[in-house]
VOGU-3710 file (C-alpha; in Angstrom, 3 decimals, decimal comma):
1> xxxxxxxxxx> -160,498/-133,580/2,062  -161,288/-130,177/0,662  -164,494/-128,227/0,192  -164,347/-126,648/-3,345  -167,218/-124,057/-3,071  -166,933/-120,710/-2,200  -165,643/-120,098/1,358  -168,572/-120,499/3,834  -169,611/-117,688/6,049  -170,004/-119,874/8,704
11> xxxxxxxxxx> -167,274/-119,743/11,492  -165,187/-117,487/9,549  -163,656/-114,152/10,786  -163,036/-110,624/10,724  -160,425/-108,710/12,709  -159,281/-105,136/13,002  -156,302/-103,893/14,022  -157,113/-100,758/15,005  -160,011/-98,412/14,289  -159,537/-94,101/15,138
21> xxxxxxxxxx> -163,087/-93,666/15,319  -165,000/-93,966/18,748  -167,304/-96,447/17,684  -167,702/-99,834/15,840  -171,709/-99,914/14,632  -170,803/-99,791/11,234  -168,360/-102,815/11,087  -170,861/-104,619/13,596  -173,695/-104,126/11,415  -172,235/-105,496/8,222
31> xxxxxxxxxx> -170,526/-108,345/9,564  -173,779/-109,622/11,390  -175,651/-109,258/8,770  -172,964/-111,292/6,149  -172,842/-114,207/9,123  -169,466/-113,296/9,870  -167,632/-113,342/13,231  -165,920/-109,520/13,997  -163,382/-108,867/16,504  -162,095/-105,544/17,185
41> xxxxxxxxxx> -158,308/-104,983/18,306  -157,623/-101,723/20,278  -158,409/-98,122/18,999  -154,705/-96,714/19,106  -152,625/-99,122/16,206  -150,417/-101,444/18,584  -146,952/-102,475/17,704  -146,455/-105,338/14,831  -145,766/-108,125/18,086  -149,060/-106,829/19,101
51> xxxxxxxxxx> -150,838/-106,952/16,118  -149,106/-110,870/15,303  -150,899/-112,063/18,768  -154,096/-110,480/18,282  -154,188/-112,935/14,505  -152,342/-115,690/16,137  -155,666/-115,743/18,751  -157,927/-115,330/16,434  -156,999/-116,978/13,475  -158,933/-114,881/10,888
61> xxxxxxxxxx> -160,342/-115,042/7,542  -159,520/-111,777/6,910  -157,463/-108,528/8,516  -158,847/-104,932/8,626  -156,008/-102,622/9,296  -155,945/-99,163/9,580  -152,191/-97,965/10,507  -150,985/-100,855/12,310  -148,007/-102,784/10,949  -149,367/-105,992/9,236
71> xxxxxxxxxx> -146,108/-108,038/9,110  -145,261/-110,995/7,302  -145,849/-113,052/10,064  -148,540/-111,694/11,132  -149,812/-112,540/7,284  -148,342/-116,247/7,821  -149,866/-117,301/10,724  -154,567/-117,456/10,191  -155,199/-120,754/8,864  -157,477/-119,674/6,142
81> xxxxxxxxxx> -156,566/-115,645/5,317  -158,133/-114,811/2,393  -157,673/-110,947/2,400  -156,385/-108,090/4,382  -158,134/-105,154/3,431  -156,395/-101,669/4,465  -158,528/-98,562/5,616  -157,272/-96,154/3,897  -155,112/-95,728/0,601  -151,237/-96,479/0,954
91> xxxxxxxxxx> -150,406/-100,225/1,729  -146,662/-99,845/2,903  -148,352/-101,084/6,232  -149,190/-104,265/5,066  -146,221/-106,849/3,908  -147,874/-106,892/0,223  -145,562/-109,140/-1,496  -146,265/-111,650/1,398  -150,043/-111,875/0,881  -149,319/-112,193/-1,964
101> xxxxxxxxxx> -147,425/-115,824/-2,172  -149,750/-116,891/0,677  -152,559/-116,033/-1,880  -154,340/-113,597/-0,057  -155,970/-110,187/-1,388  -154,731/-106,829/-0,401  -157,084/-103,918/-1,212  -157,786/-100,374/0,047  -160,329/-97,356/-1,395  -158,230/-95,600/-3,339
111> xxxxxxxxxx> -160,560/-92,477/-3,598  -162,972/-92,092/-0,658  -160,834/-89,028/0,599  -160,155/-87,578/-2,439  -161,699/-84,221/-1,722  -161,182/-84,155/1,685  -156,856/-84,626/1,537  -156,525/-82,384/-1,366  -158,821/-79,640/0,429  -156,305/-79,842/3,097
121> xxxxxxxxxx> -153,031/-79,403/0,729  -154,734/-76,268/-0,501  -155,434/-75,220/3,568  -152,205/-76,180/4,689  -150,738/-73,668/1,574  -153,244/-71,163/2,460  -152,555/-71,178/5,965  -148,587/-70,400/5,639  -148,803/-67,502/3,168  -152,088/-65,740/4,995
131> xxxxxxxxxx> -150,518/-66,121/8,447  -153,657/-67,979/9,687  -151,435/-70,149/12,372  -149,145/-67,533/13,191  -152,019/-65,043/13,692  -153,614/-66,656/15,173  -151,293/-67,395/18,103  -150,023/-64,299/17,952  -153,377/-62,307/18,605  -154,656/-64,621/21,610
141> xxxxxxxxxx> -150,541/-63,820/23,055  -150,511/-60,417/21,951  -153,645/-59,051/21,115  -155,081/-57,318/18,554  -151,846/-56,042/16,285  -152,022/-56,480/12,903  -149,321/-57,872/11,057  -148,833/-58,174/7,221  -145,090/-59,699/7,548  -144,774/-62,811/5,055
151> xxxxxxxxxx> -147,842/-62,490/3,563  -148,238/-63,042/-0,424  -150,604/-62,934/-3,180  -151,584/-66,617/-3,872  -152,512/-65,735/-7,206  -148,563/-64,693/-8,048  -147,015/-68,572/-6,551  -145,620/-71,010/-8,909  -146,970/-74,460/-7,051  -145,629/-78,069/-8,091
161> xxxxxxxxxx> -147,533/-81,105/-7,327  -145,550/-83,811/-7,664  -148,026/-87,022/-8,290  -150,986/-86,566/-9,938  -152,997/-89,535/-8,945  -156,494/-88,902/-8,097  -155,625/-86,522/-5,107  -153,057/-84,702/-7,108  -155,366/-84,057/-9,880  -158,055/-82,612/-7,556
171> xxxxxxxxxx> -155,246/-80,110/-6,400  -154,034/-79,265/-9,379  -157,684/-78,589/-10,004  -158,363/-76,639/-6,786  -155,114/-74,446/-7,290  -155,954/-72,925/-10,676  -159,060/-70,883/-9,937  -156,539/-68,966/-7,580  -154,722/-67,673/-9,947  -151,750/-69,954/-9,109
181> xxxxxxxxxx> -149,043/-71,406/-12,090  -149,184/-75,097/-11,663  -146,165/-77,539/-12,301  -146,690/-81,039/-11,906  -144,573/-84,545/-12,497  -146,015/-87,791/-12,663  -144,851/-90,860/-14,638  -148,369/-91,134/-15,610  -149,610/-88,780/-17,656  -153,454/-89,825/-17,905
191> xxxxxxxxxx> -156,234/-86,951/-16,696  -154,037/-83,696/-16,931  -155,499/-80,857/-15,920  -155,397/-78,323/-19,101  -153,799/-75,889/-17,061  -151,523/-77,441/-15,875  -148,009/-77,431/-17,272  -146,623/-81,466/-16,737  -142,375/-80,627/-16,262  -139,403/-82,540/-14,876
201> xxxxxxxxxx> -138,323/-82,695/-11,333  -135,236/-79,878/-12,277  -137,959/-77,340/-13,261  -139,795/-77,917/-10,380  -136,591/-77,554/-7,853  -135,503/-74,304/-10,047  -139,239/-72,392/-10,111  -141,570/-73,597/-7,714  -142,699/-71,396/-4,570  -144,705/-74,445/-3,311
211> xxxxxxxxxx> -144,141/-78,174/-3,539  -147,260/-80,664/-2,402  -146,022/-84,375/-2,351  -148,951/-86,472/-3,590  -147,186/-89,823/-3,844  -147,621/-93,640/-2,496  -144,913/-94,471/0,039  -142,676/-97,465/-2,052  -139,002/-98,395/-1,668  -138,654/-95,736/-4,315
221> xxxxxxxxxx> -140,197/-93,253/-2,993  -138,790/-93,259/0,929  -136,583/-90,670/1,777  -137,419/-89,021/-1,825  -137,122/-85,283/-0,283  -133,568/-85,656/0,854  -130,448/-83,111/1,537  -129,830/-83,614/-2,492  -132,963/-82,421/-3,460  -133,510/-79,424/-1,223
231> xxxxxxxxxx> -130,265/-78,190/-2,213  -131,107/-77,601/-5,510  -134,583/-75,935/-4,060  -133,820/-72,388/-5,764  -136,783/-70,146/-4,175  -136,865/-71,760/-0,882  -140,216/-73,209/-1,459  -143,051/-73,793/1,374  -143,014/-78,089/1,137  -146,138/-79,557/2,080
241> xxxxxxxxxx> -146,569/-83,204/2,477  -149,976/-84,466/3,144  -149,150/-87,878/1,737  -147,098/-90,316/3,842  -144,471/-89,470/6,320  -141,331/-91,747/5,191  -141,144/-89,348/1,555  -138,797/-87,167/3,423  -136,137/-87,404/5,616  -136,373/-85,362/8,453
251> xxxxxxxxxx> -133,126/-84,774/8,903  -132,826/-83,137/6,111  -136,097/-81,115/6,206  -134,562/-79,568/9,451  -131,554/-78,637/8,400  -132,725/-77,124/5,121  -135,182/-75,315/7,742  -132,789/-73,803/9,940  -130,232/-73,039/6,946  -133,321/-71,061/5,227
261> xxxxxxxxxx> -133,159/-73,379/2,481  -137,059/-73,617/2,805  -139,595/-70,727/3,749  -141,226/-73,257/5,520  -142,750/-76,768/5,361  -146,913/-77,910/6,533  -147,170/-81,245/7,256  -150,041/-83,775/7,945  -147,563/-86,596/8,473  -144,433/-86,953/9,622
271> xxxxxxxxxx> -141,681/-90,203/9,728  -142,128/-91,581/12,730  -145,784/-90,708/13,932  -147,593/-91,384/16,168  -144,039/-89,773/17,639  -142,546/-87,821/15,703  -139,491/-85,683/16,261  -140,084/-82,845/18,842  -137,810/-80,480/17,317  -139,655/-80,699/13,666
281> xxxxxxxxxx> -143,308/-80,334/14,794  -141,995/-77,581/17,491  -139,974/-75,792/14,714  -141,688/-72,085/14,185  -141,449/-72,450/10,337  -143,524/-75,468/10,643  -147,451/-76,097/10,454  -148,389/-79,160/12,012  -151,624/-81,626/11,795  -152,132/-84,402/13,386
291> xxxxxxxxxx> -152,434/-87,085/10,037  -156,089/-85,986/9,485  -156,328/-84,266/5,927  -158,104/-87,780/4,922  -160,679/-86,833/7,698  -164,479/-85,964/7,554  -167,520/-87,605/8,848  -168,548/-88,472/4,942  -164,981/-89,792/4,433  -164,565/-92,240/7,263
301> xxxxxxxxxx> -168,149/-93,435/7,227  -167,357/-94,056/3,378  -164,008/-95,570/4,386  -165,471/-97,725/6,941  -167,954/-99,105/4,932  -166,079/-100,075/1,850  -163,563/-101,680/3,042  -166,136/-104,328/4,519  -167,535/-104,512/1,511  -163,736/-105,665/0,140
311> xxxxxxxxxx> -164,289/-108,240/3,011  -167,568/-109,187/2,700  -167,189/-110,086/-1,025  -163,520/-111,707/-1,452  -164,872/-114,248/1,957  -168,063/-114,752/-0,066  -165,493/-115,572/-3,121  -165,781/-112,624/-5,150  -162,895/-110,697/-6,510  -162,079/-107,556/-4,816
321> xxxxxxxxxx> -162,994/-104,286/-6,620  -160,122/-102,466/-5,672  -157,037/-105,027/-5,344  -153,482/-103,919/-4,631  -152,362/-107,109/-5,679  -152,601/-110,542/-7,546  -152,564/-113,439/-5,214  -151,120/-116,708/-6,619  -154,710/-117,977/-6,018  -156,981/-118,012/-3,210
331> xxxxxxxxxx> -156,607/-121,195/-0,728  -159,496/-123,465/0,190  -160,109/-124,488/3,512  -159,310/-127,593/4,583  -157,098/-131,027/2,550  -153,775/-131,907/3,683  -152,941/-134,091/0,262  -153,046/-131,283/-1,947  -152,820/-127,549/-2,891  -156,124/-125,964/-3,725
341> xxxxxxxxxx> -156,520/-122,464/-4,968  -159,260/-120,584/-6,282  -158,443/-118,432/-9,315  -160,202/-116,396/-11,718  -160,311/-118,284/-15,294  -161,531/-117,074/-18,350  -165,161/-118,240/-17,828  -165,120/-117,989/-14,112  -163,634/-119,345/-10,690  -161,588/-122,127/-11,422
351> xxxxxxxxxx> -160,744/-124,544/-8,952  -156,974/-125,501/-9,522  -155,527/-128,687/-7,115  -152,346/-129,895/-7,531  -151,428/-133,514/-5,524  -148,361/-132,655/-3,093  -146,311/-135,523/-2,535  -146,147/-135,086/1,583  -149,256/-134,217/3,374  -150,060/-131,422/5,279
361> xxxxxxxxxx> -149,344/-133,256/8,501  -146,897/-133,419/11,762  -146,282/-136,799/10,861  -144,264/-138,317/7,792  -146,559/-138,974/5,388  -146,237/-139,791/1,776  -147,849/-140,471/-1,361  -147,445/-140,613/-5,096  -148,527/-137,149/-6,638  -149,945/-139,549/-9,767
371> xxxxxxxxxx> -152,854/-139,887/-7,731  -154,204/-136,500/-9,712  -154,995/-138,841/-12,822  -156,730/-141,205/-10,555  -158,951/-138,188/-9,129  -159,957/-137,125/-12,974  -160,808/-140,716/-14,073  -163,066/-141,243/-11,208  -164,665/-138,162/-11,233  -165,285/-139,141/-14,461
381> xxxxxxxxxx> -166,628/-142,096/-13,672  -169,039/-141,009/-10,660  -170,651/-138,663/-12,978  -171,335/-141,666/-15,163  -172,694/-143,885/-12,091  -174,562/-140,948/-9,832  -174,837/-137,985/-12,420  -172,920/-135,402/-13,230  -174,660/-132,675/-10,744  -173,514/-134,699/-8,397
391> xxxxxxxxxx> -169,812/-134,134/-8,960  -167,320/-131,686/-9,821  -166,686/-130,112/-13,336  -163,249/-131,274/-14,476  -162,439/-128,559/-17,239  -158,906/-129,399/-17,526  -155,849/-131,516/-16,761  -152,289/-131,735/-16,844  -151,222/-135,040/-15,581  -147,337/-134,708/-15,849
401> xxxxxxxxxx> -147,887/-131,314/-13,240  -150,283/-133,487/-11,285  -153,027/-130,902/-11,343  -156,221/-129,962/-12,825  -158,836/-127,622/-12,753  -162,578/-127,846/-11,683  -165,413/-125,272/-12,174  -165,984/-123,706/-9,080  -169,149/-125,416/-7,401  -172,260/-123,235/-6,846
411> xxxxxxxxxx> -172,069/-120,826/-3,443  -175,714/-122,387/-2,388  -173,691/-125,390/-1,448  -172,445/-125,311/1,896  -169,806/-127,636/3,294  -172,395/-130,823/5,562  -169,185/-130,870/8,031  -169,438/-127,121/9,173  -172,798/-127,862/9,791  -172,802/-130,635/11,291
421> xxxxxxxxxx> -170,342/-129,375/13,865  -172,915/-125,820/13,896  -176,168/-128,266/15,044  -177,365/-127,455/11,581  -178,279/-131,225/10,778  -180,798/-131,928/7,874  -181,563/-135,547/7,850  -182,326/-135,484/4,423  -178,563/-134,561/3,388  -178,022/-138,137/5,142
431> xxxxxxxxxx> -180,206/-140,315/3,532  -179,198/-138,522/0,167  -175,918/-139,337/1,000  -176,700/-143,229/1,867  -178,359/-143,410/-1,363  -175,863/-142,201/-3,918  -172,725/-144,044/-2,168  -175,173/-147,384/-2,304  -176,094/-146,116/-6,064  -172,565/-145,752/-7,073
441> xxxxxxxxxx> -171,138/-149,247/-5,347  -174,462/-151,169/-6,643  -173,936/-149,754/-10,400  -170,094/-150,106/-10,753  -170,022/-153,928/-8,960  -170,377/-155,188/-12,632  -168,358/-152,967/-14,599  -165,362/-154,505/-15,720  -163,949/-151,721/-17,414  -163,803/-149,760/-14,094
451> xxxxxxxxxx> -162,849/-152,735/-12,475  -159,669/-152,541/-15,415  -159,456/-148,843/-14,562  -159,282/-148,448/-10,849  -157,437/-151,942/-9,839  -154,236/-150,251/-8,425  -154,801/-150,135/-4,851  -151,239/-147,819/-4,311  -152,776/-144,761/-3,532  -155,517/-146,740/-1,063
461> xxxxxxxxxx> -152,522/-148,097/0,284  -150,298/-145,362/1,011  -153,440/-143,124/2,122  -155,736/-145,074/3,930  -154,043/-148,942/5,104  -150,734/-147,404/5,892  -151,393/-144,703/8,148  -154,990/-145,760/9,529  -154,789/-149,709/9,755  -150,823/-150,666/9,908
471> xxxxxxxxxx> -149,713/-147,436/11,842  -152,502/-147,728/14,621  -151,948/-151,428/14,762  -148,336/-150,788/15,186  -148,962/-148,599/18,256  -151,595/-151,001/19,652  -150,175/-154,202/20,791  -153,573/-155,467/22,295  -155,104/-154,920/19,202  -152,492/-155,569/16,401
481> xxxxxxxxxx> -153,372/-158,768/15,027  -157,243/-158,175/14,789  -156,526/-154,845/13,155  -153,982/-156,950/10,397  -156,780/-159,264/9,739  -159,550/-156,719/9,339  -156,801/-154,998/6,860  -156,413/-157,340/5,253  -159,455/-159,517/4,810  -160,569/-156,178/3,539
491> xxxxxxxxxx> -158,423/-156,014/0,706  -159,386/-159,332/-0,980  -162,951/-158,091/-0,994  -162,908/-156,380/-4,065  -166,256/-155,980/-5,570  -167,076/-152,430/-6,593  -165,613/-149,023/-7,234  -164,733/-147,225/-3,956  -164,529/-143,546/-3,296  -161,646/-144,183/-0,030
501> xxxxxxxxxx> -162,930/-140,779/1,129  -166,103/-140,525/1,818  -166,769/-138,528/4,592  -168,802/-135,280/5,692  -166,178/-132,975/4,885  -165,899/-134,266/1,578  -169,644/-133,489/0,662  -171,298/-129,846/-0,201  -175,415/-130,174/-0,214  -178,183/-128,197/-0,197
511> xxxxxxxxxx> -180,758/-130,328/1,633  -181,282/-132,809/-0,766  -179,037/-131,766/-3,217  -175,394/-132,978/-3,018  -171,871/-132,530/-4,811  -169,455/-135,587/-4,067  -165,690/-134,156/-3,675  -162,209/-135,593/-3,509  -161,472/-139,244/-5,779  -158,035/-139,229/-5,174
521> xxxxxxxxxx> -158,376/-142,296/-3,074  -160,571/-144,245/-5,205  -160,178/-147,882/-6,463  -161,526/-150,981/-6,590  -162,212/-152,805/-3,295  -164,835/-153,704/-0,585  -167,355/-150,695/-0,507  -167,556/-151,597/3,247  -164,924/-149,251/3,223  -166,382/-146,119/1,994
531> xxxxxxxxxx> -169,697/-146,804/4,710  -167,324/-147,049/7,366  -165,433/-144,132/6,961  -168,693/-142,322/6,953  -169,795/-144,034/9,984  -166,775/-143,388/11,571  -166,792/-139,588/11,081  -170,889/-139,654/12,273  -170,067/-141,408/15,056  -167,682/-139,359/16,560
541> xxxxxxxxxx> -169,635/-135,724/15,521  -172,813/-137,900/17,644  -170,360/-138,011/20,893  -169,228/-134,366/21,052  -169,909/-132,156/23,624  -171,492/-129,798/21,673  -172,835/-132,273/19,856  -177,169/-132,631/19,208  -176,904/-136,279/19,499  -180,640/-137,302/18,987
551> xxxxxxxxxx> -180,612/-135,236/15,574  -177,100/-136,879/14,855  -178,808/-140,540/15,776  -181,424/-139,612/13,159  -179,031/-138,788/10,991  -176,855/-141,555/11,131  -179,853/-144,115/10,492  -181,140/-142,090/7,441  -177,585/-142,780/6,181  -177,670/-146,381/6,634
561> xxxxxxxxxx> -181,248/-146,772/5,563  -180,472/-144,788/2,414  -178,050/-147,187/1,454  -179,505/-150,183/2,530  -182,264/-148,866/-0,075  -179,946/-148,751/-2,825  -176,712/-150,906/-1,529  -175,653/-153,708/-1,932  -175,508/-156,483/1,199  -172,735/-155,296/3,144
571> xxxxxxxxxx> -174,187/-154,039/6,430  -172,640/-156,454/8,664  -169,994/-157,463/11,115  -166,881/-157,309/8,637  -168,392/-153,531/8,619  -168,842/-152,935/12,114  -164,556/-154,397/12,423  -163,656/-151,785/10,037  -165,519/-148,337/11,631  -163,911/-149,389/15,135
581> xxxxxxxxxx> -160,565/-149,661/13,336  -161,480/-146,315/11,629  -162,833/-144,954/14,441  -159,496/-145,921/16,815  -157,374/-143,980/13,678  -159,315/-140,529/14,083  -158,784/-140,838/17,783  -154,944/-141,722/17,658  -153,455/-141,852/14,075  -151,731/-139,293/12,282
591> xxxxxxxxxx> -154,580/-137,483/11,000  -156,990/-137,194/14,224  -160,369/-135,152/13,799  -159,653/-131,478/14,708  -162,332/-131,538/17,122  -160,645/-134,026/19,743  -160,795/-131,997/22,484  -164,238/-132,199/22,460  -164,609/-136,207/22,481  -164,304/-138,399/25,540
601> xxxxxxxxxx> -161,630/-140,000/23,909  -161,351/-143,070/26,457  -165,012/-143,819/26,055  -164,579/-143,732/22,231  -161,582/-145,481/22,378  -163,383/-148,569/24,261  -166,050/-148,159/21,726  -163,792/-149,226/18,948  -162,218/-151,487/20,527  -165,369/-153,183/20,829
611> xxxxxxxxxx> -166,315/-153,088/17,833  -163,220/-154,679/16,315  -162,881/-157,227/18,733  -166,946/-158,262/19,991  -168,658/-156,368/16,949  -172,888/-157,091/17,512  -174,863/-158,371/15,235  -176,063/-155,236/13,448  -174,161/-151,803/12,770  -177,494/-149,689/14,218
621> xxxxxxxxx> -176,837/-150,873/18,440  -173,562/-148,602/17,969  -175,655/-145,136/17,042  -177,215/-144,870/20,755  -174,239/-146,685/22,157  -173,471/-143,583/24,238  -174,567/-140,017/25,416  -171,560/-137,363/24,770  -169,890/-136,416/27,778
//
């Protein structure tokens, strides 16, 4: 039920929320080339509602976001989200602690603007105390009048930088060839700069001429320049704030304006943009920039580009190199009987799955989490029958959790359902396939240890007669009695070890070259069984609209003829009953294919019921029985 490989490339996808740049070639050219599908929201960020429709429609693998809101529903609702990558450094616009349980990556680039924001601290400082904006205006009003009013020497300012992160540090840097006394407080006290004098936030308030916020916007953090804290502002300090909006209150900051509390305050961002208040970016004492200092056409290109990387490697199963988080493992696509996470062991990916006791379905439908032990013996044992390269790596297992751990199975392997449904058919894979299932029935049939091992038939029971023989017969009074007798006529043929799952989704290959996934269904019983669920799953990828059905014919028959090569004797009628019952389940049970929209389901519904009620003489008349629709 579950692919354990990395994620494929194929079908997954990319979207952004919003992107303030006038083109999209970069992100285009990186996604094509990584196989990935890109969509591309609208330039301007669009509210969180917004945003939530534009990843309920497209259901991605993973969410570039610049400033839009990336809400917790918004995180909730892709089937397969593996990351959301941010464009940019903060994260307060992504709901972090909800990618988090979901098991999805949040990163960012920490340092691609590095130069660029702390270049524009230093401007925005330079600006105020040379005049340059007021000077400016004041020339192309009033003409050519010079005016020395307000300003200063910045070699005689006392400037604080409160954070010294990577952009605080380059400031710091930048501020003492001036000339300029430099204050800074950070609870991390890594990379000082040796002139700089590291103080505490009273200092600061009693001697600085200049504060420059350089700090992460965190529950902590909002509102941190408040009416408090510019009270106790003794030499009514220029504030400059080139970080993130929501560190001061803007109340506040105006009132300690008009009061003369501050000389003045130059701001990139502002609470509330891309609206901020009128009165605080009109005020005269103010310099204003439109959330830019990160800005330059090195910077954004940079930006751009490595945060698809981010993408590009956590959908091709990497880790991240810059996460902002630690997901509580990454889910695999695909199973409804168990949770299944990748996570990052101490030799590698891991593969962790845990049984869950209700499947991942609409309807009610149980099972005894015990099953995990099953899955580990008969791993075990199909390693033994088929070789191990043919299986999963069981490194551990801890039966009273009902989980265990797997090695994560090489990335060449690609999932045979996704490409089936892509036209991407190989008829080897099929015959390979035939050959090992016929391998593994013909080897165990006189093995009575397994026999021993594997004669419970609960888990068959509760996963494969209840819901896809007794539930469809219940709902089928035509049919009900013929479906009870195939049931059970079934279950007193009990001659080999049976996988109970095998099926294309089930199987990663390379050509020739196949891994055999999910046991947690196997026992001992009538390997008819295991063919028909195969067949059944063929047969209905054969009659899809999409479908290539003379590649799908050929691949059906180099199934059968691969086991019939190494099989035993089972191709016959009592087979042909079970794929129509199998066949009628996928169309109207409680797990249907997730591709029945594309199936003329009446035409395949009077195909099973012709092959569980007339079955021919031979399983092949069924592959050309019809053209799709």
């Amino acid at each position: 039920m579950i692919a354990l490989t990395r994620p494929s490339t194929r079908g997954r996808s990319v979207v952004l929320t919003d992107h303030p740049w006038p083109d999209l070639d970069i992100e285009l050219r990186m996604f094509g080339d990584a196989g990935f599908a890109f969509n591309a929201g609208p330039a301007a960020a669009g509210t969180s509602a917004e945003v939530e429709q534009l990843v309920r429609d497209k259901n991605p693998a993973a969410i570039l976001t610049c400033w839009a809101q990336v809400s917790k529903l918004a995180i909730s609702t892709p089937t397969h989200l593996a990351i959301i990558a941010r464009l940019g450094v903060g994260v307060d616009n992504i709901a972090v602690d909800a990618a988090t349980a979901r098991g999805a990556w949040v990163t960012n680039v920490p340092d691609y603007c590095t130069s660029e924001v702390s270049d524009h601290a230093v401007a925005l400082l330079l600006a105020h105390f040379r005049g340059i904006a007021r000077l400016d205006a004041k020339v192309k009003t009033d003409g050519w009048r010079p005016d020395s009013q307000g300003l200063e020497r910045i070699g005689d300012l006392t400037v604080a930088v409160i954070g010294l992160g990577r952009i605080g540090q380059q400031t710091a840097r930048k501020l003492v060839p001036f000339g300029c006394r430099v204050l800074a407080h950070a609870r991390r006290t890594t990379n000082v700069p040796a002139e700089v004098i590291l103080t505490d936030l009273a200092q600061i308030q009693a001697e600085a001429d200049v504060i420059i916020l350089h700090l992460p916007l965190t529950a902590e953090t909002r509102s941190f320049i408040n009416a408090a804290f510019l009270r106790d502002c003794r030499r009514h300090p220029l504030l400059i704030n080139v970080s993130r909006g929501g560190l001061i209150d803007n109340g506040s900051l105006l009132d300690a304006l008009d009061a003369g509390q501050l000389r003045g305050a130059a701001l990139d961002v502002i609470d509330g943009e891309p609206a901020p208040p009128l009165p605080l970016i009109r005020h005269q004492s103010v310099i204003v920039t439109p959330h830019i200092a990160f800005a330059s056409g090195a910077s954004i290109a940079e930006l751009r580009r490595r945060a698809c990387e981010e993408v590009i490697r956590v959908l091709s199963g990497e880790k991240p190199h810059h996460p902002c988080n630690q997901p509580v493992g990454i889910p695999l696509d695909g199973g409804v009987a168990s949770d299944i996470r990748v996570i990052e062991g101490p030799h590698g990916p891991e593969v962790i799955k845990r049984a869950l006791p209700k499947l991942k379905v609409a309807a009610d439908w149980f099972s005894d989490p015990s099953r995990s032990s099953i899955e580990v013996a008969a791993i075990a044992a199909y390693s033994e029958l088929i070789g191990p390269e043919h299986v999963p790596q069981v490194l551990w297992s801890r039966p009273h959790e009902h989980v265990f751990g797997m090695r994560l199975v090489n990335a060449r392997f690609r999932n045979w359902k996704e490409d089936l449904l892509a036209g991407h058919i190989d008829a080897r894979t099929a015959a390979r396939a035939g050959e090992l299932l016929g391998q593994a029935h013909t080897r165990s049939a006189d093995s009575m240890e397994l026999r021993s091992l594997f004669e419970d038939t609960t888990y068959f029971e509760q996963l494969r007669i209840e819901p896809f023989f007794s539930r469809v017969a219940a709902s089928e009074p035509t049919l009900r009695d013929a479906i009870t007798r195939i049931a059970s006529e079934m279950a007193n043929r009990k001659t080999a070890l049976v996988h109970g799952d095998f099926s294309p989704k089930n199987i990663l290959q390379d050509g020739v070259d196949i891994v055999i996934l999910d046991f947690e269904v196997a026992h001992w019983g009538d390997p008819r069984f295991d063919i028909a669920f195969c067949l059944s799953h063929l047969i209905l990828k054969a009659n899809r609209r999409q479908a290539v059905p003379q590649a799908m014919r050929q691949a059906i028959l180099g199934f059968m003829a691969g086991y019939r090569a190494q099989g035993p004797a089972v191709l016959d009628q009592c087979l042909i009953r079970i794929t129509g019952c199998l066949l009628l389940a996928r169309l109207e049970g409680p797990s249907p294919v997730d591709y029945l929209a594309d199936i003329d389901v009446p035409g395949m519904r009077l195909l099973a019921t012709e092959m569980i009620t007339q079955p021919a003489s031979s399983i092949e008349t069924y592959v050309s029985h019809r053209e799709p629709a």
